[in-house]
C-alpha positions as CSV (number, residue, x, y, z in Angstrom):
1,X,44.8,81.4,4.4
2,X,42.5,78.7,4.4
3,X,39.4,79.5,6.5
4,X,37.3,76.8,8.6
5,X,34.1,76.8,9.4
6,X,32.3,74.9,12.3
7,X,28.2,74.1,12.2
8,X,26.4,74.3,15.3
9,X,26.2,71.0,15.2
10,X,29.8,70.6,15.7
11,X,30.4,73.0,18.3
12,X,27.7,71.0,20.4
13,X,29.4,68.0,19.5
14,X,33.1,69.5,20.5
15,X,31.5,71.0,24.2
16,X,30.1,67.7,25.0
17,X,33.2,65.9,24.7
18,X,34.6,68.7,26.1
19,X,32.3,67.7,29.0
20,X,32.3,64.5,29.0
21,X,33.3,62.0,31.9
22,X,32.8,58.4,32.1
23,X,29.8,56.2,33.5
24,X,31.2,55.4,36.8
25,X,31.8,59.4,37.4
26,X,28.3,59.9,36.3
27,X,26.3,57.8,38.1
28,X,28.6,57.8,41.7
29,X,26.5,58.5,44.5
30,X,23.2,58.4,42.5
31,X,20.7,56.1,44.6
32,X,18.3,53.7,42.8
33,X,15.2,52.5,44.5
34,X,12.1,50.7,42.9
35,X,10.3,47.3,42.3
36,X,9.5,44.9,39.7
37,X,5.5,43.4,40.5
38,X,3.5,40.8,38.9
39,X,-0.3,40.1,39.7
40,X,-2.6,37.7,38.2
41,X,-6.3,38.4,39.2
42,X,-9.3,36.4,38.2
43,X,-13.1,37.2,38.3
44,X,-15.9,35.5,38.5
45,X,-19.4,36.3,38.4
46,X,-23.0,34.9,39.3
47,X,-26.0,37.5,38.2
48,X,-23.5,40.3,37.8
49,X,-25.5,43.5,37.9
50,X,-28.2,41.7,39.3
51,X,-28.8,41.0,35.8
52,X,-29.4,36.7,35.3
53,X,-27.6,37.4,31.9
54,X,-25.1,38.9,33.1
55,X,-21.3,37.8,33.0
56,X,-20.6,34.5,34.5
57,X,-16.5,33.4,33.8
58,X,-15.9,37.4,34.3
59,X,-11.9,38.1,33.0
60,X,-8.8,36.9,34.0
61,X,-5.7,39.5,33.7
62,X,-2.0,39.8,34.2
63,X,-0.2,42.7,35.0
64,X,3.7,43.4,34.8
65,X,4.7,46.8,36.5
66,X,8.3,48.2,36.7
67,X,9.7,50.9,38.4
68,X,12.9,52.7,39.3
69,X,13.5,56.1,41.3
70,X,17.4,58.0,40.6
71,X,18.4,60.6,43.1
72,X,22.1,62.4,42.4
73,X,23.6,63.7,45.5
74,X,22.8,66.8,47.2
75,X,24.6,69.7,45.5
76,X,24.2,72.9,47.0
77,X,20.9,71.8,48.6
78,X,19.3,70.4,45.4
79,X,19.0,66.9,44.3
80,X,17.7,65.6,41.3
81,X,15.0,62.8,41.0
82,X,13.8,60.7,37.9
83,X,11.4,58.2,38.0
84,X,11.2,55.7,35.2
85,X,7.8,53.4,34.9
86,X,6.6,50.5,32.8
87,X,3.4,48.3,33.1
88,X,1.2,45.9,30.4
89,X,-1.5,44.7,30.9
90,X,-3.0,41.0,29.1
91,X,-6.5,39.9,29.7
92,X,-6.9,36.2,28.4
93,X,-10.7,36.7,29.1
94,X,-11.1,33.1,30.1
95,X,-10.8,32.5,26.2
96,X,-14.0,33.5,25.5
97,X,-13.2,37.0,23.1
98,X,-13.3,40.8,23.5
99,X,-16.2,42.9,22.0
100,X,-15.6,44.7,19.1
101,X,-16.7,49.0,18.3
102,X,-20.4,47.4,17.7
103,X,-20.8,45.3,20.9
104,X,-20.3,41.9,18.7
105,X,-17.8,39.2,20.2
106,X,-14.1,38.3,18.5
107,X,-13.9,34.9,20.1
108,X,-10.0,33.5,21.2
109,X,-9.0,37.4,21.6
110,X,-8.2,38.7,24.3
111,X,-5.5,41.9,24.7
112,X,-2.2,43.1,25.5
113,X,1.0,41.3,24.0
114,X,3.4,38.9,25.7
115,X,6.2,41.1,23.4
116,X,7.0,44.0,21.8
117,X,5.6,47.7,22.6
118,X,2.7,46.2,24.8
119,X,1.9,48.7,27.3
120,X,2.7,51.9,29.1
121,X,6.0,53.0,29.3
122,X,7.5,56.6,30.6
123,X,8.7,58.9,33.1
124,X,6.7,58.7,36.7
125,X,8.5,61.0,38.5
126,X,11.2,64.1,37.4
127,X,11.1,66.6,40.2
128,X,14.3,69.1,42.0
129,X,14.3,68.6,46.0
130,X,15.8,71.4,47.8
131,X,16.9,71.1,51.1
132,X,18.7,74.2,52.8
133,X,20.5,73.4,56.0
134,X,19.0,76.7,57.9
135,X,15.7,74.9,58.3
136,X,13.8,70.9,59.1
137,X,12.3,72.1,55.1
138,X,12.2,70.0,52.1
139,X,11.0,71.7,48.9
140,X,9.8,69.3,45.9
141,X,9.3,71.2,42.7
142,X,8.1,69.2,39.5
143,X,6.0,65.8,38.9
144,X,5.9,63.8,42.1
145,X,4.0,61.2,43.6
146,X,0.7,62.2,45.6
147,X,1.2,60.7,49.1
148,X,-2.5,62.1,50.4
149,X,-5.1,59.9,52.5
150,X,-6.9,60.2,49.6
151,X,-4.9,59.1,47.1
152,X,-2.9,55.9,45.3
153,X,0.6,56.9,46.6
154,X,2.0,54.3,44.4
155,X,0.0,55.3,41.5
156,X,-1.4,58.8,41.7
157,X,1.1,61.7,40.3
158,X,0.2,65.5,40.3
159,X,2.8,68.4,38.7
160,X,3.7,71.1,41.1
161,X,5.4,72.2,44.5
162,X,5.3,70.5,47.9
163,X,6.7,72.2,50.9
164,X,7.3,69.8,54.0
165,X,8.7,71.5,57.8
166,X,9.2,69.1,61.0
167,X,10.8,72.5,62.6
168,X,8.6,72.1,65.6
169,X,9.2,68.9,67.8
170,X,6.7,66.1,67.2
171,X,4.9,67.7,64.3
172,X,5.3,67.9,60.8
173,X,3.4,70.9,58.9
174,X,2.7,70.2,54.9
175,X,1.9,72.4,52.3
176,X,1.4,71.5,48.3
177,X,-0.3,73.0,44.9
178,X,-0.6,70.9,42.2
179,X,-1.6,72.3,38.7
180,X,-2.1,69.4,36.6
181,X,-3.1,65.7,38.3
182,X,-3.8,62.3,37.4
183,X,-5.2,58.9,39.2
184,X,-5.0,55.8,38.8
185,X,-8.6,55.2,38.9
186,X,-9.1,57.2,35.7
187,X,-5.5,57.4,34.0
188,X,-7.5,55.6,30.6
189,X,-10.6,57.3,30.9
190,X,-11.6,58.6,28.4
191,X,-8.5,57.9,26.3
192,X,-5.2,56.7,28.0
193,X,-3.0,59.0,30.0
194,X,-5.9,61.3,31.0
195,X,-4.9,63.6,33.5
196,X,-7.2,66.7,35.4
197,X,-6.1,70.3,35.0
198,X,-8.0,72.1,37.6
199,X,-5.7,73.4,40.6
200,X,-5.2,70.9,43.5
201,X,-4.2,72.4,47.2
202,X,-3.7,70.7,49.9
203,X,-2.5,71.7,53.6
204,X,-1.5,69.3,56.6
205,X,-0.4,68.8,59.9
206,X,0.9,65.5,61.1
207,X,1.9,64.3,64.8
208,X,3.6,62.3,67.1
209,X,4.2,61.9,70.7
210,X,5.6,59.5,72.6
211,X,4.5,58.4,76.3
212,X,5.2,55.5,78.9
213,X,2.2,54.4,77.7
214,X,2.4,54.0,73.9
215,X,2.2,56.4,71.3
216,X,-0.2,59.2,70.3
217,X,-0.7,60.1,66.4
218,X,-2.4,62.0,64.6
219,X,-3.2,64.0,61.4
220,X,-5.1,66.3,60.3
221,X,-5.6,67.4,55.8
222,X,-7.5,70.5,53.8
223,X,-8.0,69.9,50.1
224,X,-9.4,72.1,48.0
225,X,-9.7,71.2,43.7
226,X,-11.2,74.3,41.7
227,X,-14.8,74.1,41.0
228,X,-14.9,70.1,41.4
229,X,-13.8,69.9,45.3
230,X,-14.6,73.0,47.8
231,X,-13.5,71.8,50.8
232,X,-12.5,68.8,51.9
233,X,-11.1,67.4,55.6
234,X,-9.5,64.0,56.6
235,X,-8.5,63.7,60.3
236,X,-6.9,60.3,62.3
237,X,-5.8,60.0,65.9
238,X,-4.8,56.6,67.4
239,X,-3.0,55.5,70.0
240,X,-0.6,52.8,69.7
241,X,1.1,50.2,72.2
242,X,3.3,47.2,72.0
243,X,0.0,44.8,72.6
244,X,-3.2,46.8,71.5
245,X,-4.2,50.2,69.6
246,X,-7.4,51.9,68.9
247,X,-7.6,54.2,66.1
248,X,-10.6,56.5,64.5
249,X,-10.6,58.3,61.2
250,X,-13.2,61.4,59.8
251,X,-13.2,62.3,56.3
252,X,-15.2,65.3,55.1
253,X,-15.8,66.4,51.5
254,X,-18.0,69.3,49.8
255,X,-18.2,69.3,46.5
256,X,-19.2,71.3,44.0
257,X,-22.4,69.5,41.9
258,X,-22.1,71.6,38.0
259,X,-18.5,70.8,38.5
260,X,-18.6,67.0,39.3
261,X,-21.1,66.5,36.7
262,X,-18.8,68.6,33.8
263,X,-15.9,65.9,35.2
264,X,-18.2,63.4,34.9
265,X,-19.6,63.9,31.6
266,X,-16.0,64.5,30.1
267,X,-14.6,61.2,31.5
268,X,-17.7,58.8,30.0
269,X,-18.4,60.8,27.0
270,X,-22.0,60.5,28.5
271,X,-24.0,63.9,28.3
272,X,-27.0,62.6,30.0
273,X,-24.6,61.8,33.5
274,X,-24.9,65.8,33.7
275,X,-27.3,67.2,36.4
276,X,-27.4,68.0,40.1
277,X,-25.4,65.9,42.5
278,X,-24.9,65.1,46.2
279,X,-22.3,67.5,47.5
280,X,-22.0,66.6,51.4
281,X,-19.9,63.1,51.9
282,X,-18.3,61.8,54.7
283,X,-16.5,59.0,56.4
284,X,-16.2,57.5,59.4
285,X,-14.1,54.4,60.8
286,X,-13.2,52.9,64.5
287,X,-11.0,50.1,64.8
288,X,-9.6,48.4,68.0
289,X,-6.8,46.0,67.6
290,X,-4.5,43.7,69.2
291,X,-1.2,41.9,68.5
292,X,-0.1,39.5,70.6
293,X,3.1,38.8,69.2
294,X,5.2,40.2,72.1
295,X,3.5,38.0,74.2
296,X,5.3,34.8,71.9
297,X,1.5,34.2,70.3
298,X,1.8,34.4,66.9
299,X,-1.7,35.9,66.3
300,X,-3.1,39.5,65.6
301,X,-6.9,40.7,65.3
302,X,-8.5,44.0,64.3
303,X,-12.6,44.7,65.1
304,X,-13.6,47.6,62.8
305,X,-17.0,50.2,61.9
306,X,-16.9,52.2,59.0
307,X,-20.3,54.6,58.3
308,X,-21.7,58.3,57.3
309,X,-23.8,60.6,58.8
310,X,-24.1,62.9,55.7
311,X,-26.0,62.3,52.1
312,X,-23.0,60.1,50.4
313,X,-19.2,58.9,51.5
314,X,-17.9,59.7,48.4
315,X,-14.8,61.5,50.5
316,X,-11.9,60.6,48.8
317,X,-9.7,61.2,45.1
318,X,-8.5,57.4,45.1
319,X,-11.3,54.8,45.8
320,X,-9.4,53.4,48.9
321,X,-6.9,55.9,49.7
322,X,-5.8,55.5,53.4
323,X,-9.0,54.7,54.6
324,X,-9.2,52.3,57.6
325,X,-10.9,49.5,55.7
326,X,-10.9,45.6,55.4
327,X,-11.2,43.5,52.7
328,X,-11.1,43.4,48.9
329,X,-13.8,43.9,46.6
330,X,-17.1,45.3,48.9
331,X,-15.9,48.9,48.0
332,X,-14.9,48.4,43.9
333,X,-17.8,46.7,43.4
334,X,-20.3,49.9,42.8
335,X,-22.7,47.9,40.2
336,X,-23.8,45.7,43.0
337,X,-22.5,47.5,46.7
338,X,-23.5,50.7,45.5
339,X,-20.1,51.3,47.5
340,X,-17.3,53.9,46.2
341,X,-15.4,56.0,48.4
342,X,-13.9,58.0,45.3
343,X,-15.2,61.9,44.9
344,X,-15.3,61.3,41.3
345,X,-16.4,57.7,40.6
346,X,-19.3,57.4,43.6
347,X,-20.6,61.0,43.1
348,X,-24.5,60.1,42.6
349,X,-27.6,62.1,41.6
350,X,-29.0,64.6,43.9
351,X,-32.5,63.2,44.8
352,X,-30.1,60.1,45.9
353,X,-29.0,59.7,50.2
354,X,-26.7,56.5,51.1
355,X,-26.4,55.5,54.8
356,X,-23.7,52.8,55.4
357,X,-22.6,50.7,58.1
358,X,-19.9,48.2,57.9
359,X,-18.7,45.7,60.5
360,X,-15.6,44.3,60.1
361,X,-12.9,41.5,61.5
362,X,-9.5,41.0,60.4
363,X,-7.4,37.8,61.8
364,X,-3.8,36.9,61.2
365,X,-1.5,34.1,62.2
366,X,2.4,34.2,62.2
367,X,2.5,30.2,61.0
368,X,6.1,31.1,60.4
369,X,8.3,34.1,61.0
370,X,8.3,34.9,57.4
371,X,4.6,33.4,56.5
372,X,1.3,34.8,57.8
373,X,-2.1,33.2,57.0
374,X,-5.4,35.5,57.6
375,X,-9.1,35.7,57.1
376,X,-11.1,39.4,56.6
377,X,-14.9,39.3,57.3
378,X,-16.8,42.1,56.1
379,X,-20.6,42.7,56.9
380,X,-22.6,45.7,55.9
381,X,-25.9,47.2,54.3
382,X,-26.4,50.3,52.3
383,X,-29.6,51.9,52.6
384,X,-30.3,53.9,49.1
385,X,-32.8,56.3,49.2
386,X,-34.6,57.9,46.3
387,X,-36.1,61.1,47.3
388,X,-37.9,61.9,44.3
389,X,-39.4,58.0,43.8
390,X,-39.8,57.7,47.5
391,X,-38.2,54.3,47.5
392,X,-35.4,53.1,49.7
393,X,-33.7,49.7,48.7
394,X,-31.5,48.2,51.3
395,X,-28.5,46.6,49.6
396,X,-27.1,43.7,52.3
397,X,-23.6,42.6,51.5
398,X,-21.1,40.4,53.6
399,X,-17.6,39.2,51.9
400,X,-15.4,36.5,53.2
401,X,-11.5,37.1,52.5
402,X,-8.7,34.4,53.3
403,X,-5.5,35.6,52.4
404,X,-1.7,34.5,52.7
405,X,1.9,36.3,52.8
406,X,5.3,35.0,52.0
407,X,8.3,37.0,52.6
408,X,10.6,34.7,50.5
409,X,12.9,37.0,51.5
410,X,14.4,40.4,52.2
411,X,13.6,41.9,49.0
412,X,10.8,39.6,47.6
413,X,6.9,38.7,48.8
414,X,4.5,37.1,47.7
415,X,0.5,37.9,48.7
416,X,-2.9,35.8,47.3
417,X,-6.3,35.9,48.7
418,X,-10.0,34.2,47.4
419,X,-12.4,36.9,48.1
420,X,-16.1,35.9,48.0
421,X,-18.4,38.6,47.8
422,X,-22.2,38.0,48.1
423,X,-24.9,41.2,47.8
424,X,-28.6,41.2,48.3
425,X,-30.9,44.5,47.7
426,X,-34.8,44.3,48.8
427,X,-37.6,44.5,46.7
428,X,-39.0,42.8,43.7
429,X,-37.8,42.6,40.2
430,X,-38.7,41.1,36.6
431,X,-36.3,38.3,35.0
432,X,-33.6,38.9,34.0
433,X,-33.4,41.4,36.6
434,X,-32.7,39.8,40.2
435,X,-32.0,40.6,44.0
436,X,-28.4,38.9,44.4
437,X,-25.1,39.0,42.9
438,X,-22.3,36.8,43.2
439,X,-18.8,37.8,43.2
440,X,-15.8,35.5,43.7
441,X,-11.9,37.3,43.1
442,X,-8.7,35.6,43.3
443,X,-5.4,37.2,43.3
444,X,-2.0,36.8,43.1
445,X,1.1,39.2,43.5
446,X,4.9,39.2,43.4
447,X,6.6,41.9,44.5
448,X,10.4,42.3,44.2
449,X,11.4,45.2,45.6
450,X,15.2,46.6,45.2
């Protein structure tokens, strides 16, 4: 008798076909959500740094950014989701080069490829969601989006488990622990695809009720990030009718100094960054609106503060987050503002004590149903103190924002705004240092969304 044998090989090969079914019974039922987004953004500088040297033309960039979410169908309470995520950047640099290792200028360079393997590419999301019918309880378990008030919900992405109950009328309790995280802000710093491995835990409680009157909501957030974040607290209650709405926001965060400086240090490379930092930030913001497009007038406006009352505002993971603001550029312009929001990137030195007070005014008009034109006016100061110098510089800024949207239609937009950004700081300095800066920031994006 002739005997066969099989490799494993084989046998794999013979159970997949075994297995096999075709591409319309795979994918049926499997939902597909994502977006395919363009921006163009330009800078342009006038004493940047307060340094008359400093970088006039600035950079212009383009950005391409895909994404697409897959859920299967809910099986025995578990579905499966997979997240897939490209995006390349190309800075044409005005056509004036890119440094090279030493410093020295490449002129006509700039980087990024209009083709081939140009930019990031890979999975954003790959997580199980269970959802037993006993209980108002999802359970995410894997790498999912972080959709905090302090963070990037587009962007940011932590690995872990995310519990979320609505069991209880009108309130939603939330409950998450993340092992391993990354943001945005940082995801190339020091090399690309940088991510933080200290534990991430967060707890929440969001609600709503509904009166006569308008609505009431709320919400209320704990963080806590081993040796880098203690404690930290954001809490929001607004009330909300068809015509007006007034909503406040608090943000608290204590950090933890040796370990904000060891994050610090391994981000830049930098070892003199380490050394004693503020710990106490937080964040406040009032706005009162009005939208008066029930009334048939087109035309919306918001009247904002935004301030602290402790050493720093640092508060937050992202440098925006959710965080009632206006505007474009004041806040991610730290060289000159001396403004960040972000725990990580606006942590300063401990003999250091910022006081900031922001007024604000956003105005929209409905020219069409489907096109808005608008204007953001920001005004503020930051007082910096230097306790051990006992000096205080007052840095003055105001930025002027007009700004346009087009829904071309259901599933595409299209957004632009000119941001001008002036800042002034008191007291006296030697050429090339000087007391104003000059930003300007124009910006484009597409967004089709599917």
């Amino acid at each position: 008798m002739k005997k066969t044998s099989l490799s494993l090989a084989a046998l794999l090969a013979l159970t997949a076909n075994a297995n096999a079914q075709s591409l319309e019974e795979a994918i049926r039922g499997v939902e597909v959500n994502g977006f395919l987004r363009y921006e163009y953004e330009d800078n342009r500088f006038k004493n940047q740094g307060f340094d008359k040297n400093g970088e006039k033309s600035g950079d212009v960039e383009h950005t391409w950014h895909a994404e697409a979410e897959f859920s299967t169908p809910v099986q025995d309470y578990v579905s499966l989701n997979l997240g897939i995520y490209y995006e390349v950047g190309q800075n044409t640099n005005h056509g004036k080069g890119i440094e090279d290792d030493n410093g020295d200028i490449i002129p006509f360079l700039g980087y990024g490829l209009g083709s081939g393997k140009d930019g990031s590419f890979g999975v954003s999301t790959f997580n199980a969601l269970i959802t037993p019918d006993s209980t108002s309880t999802n359970v995410t378990l894997g790498k999912m989006r972080l959709d905090t008030p302090f963070n990037d919900n587009g962007e940011d992405r932590g690995t872990g488990i995310l519990a979320v109950n609505s069991d209880i009328p009108y309130l939603t309790l939330v409950a998450g622990a993340f092992d391993s995280w990354a943001l945005d802000d940082i995801k190339d710093e020091p090399v690309e695809e940088t991510s933080i491995t200290k534990p991430l835990y967060l707890l929440a409680g969001l609600a709503s009720f509904e009166t006569d009157y308008g609505n009431v909501e709320g919400q209320l957030w704990w963080f806590h990030i081993d040796d880098i974040v203690d404690s930290a607290f954001f809490g929001e209650l607004g009330f909300f009718h068809e015509i007006f709405h007034i909503n406040g926001q608090y943000a608290y965060s204590q950090g933890n100094s040796s370990g904000i400086a060891n994050l610090a240090v391994a981000l830049t490379g930098d070892p003199t960054l380490y050394g004693r930092y503020q710990t106490k930030s937080d964040f406040l913001s009032l706005e009162v609106g009005a939208d008066l497009e029930s009334l048939e007038i087109p035309l919306s406006l918001n009247l904002g503060y935004i301030g602290n009352t402790q050493d720093n505002f640092a508060v937050s993971l992202d440098d925006e987050g959710a965080l009632q603001l206006a505007g474009a550029v004041w806040f991610d312009n730290v060289d000159a503002t001396g403004v960040s929001f972000s725990t990580i990137l606006g942590a300063t030195n401990g003999n250091i004590e910022k006081d900031l007070d922001v007024f604000y005014a956003s105005l929209a008009y409905n020219v069409l149903d489907n096109f808005s034109i608008g204007i953001d006016y920001i005004n503020g100061k930051n007082k910096v103190k230097d306790i051990t110098a006992r000096t205080t510089t007052d840095i003055d800024f105001y930025e002027i924002t007009p700004n346009i949207t087009w829904e071309y239609s259901k599933n595409l937009e299209i957004g632009a705004y000119y941001a001008f950004l002036r800042t002034e700081r008191s007291g006296h300095y030697t050429t090339p240092e000087t007391d104003s800066e000059d930003r300007n920031q124009f910006k484009v994006e597409i967004v089709y969304s599917f």
